[in-house]
C-alpha positions in Angstrom: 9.1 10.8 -30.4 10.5 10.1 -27.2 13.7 7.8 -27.3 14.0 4.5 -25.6 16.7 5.8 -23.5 14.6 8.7 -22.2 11.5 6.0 -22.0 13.6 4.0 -19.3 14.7 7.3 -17.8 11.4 8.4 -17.2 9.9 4.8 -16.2 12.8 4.6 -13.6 11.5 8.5 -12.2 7.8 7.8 -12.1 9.1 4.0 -10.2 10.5 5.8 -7.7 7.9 8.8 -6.8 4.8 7.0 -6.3 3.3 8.1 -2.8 3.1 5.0 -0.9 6.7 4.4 0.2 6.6 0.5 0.0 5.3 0.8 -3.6 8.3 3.6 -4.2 10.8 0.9 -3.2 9.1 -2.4 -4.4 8.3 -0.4 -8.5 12.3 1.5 -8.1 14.2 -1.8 -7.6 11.9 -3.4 -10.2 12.8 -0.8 -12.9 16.3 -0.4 -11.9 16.8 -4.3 -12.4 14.3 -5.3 -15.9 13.4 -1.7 -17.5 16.3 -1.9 -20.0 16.2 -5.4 -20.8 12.8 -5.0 -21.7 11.1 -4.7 -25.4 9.2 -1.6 -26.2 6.2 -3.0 -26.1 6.8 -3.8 -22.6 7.7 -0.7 -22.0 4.9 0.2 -22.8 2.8 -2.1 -21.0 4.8 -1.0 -17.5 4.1 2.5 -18.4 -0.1 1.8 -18.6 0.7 0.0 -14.8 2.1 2.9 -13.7 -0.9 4.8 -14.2 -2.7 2.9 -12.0 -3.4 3.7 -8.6 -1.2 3.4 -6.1 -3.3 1.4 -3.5 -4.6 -1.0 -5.7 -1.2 -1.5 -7.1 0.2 -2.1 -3.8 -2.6 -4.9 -2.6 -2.2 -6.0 -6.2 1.3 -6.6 -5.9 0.9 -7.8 -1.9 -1.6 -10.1 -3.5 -4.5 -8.7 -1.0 -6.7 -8.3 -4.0 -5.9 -10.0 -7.9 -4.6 -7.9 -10.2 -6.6 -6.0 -13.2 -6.4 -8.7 -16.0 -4.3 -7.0 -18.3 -1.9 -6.6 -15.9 -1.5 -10.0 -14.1 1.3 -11.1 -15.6 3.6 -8.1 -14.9 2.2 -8.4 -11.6 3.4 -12.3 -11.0 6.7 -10.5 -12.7 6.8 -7.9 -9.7 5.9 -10.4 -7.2 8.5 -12.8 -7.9 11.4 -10.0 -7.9 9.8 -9.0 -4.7 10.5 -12.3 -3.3 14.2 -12.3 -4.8 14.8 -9.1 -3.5 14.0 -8.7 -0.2 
């Protein structure tokens, strides 16, 4: 079973090596910033949007297109630390 530590580890990698540089710097400061205050469950749940792909996360989280339902609260998540960040 992979640990929680290796979990955020991993998260924080596949954040940063996405393939569409403004989703590479938009998903790394994200991670860096909420990946270990979150629950494992939500974890989890970042993990499944990661899988996504990258073009529709990026007009998801540019909001050019809504997000897929089960992820449109981690998008408004994104989105808002977008706005804080940058």
């Amino acid at each position: 079973m992979e640990t929680r530590e290796h979990k955020i580890k991993r998260l924080t990698m596949r954040s940063m090596r996405r393939g569409i540089k403004e989703m590479d710097l938009i998903l790394m400061r994200y991670a860096q910033d909420k990946l270990s205050g979150m629950s494992d469950e939500a974890l989890s749940h970042y993990d499944a949007l990661l899988n996504e792909n990258d073009q529709d996360l990026y007009q998801w989280c540019s909001g050019q297109i809504p997000p897929a339902t089960e992820f449109t609260d981690l998008i408004a998540d994104i989105k808002v630390h977008i706005a804080e960040r940058f």
